[in-house]
Backbone as CSV, one residue per row, in Angstrom:
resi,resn,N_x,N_y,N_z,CA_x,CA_y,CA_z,C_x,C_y,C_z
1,UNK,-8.229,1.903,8.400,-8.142,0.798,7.475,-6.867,0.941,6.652
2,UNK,-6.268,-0.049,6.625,-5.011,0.081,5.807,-4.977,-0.824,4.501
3,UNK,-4.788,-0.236,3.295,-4.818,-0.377,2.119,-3.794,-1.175,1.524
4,UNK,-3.121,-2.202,0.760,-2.094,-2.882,0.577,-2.096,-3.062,-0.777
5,UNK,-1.319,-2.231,-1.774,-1.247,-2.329,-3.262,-0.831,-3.177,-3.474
6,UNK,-1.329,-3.766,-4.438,-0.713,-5.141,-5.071,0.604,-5.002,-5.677
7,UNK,1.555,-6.224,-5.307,2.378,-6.208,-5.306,3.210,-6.359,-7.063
8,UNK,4.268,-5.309,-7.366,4.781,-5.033,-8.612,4.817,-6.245,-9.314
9,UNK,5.351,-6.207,-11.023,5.491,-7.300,-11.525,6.528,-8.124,-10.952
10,UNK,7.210,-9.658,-11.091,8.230,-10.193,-10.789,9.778,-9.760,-11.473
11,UNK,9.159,-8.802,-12.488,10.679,-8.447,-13.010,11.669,-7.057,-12.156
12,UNK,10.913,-6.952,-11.147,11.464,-5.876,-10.244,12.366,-6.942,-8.824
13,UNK,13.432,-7.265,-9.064,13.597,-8.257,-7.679,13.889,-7.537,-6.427
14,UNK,13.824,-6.490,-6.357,13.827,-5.775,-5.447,12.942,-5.554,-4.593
15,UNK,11.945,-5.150,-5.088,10.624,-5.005,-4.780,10.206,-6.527,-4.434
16,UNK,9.765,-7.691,-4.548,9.682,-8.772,-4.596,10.755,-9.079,-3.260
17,UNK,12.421,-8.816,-2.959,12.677,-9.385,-1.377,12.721,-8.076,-0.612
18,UNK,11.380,-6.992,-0.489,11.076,-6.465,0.640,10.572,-7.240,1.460
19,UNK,10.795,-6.854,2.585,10.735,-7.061,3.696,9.617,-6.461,4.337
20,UNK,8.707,-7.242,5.327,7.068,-6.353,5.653,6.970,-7.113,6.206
21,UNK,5.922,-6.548,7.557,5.827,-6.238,8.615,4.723,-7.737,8.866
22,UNK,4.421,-8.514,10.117,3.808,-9.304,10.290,2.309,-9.438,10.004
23,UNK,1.799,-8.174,10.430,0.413,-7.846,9.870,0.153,-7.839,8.735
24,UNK,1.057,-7.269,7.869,0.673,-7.243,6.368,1.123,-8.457,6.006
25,UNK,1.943,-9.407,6.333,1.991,-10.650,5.671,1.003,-11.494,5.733
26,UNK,0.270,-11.592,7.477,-1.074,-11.746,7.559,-2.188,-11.468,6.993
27,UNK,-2.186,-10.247,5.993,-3.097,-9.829,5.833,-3.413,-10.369,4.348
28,UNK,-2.059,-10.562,3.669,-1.647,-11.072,2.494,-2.079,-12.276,2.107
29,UNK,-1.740,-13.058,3.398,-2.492,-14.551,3.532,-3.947,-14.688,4.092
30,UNK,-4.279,-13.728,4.340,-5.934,-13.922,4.801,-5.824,-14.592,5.897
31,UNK,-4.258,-14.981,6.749,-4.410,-15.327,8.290,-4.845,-14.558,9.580
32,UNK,-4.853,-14.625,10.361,-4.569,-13.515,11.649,-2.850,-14.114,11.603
33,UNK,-2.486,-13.481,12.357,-0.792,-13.233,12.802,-0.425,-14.655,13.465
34,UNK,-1.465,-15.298,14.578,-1.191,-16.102,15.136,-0.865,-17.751,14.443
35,UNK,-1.900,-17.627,13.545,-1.952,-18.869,12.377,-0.171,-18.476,11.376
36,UNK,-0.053,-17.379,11.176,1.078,-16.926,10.890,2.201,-17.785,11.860
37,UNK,2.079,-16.965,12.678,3.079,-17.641,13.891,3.257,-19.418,13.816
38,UNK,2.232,-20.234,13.849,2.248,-21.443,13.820,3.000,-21.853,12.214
39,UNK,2.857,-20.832,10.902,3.410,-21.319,9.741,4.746,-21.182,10.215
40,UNK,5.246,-20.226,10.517,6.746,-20.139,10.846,7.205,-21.447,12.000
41,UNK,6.215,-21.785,13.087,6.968,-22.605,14.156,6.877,-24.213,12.995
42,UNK,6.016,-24.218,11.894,5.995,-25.872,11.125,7.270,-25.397,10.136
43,UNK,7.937,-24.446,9.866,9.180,-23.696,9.075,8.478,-24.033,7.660
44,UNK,7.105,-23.452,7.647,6.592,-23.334,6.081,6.882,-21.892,5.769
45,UNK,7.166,-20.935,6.572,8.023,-19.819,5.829,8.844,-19.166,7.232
46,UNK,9.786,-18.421,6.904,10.916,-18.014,7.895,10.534,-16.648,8.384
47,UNK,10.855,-16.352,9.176,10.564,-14.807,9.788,12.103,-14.167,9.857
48,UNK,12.133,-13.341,10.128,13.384,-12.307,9.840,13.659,-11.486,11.364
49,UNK,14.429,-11.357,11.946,14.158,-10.306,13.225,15.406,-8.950,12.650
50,UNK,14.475,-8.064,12.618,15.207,-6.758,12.181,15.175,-6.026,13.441
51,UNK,16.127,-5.591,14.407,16.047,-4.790,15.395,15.367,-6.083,16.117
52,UNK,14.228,-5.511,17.325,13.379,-6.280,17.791,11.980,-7.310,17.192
53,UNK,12.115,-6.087,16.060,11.029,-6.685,15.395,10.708,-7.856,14.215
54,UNK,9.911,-8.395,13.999,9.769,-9.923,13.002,9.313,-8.966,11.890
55,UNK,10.118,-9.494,10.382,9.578,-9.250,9.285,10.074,-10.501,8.184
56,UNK,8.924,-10.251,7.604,8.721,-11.641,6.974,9.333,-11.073,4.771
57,UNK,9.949,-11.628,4.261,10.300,-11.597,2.781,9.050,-11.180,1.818
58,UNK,8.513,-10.493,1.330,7.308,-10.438,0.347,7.469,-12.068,-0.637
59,UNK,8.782,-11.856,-1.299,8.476,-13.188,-1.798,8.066,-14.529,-1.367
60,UNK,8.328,-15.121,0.003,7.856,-16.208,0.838,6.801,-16.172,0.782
61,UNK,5.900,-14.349,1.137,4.605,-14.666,1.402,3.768,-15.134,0.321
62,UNK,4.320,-14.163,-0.968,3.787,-14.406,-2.513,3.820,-16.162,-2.396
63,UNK,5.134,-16.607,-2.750,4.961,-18.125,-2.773,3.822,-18.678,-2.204
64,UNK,3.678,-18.605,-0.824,2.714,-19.085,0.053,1.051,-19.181,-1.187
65,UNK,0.877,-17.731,-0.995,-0.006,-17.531,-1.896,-0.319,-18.429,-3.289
66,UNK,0.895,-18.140,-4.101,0.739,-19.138,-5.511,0.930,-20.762,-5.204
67,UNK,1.472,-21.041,-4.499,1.723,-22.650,-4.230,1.086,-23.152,-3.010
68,UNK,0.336,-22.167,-2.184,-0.095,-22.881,-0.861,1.120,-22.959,-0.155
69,UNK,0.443,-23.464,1.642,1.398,-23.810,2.379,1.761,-25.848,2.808
């Protein structure tokens, strides 16, 4: 089981444009990955490709969260 601390105050902007991993953005949103996948193909938030892999902004996902998609 993987544990996901809530994320610092907004006065850290650093912390706020990390960068994390598809699952945990999923997990953030209470989606599975795939419903994920479909937010990115309607461009309600952007994905990132680092190396091979997709990572998504903490702040996008936060937004998501406080304003909906």
């Amino acid at each position: 089981m993987t544990h996901i601390s809530a994320p610092r105050p907004r006065s850290d902007p650093q912390e706020i444009d990390r960068l994390i991993t598809k699952a945990k953005a999923a997990k953030l949103l209470s989606v599975s990955t795939r419903t994920l996948d479909r937010l990115c193909s309607r461009g309600l938030i952007d994905k990132l490709y680092v190396g091979g892999s997709v990572r998504f902004r903490l702040s996008d996902v936060l937004g998501i969260v406080q304003h909906g998609a």
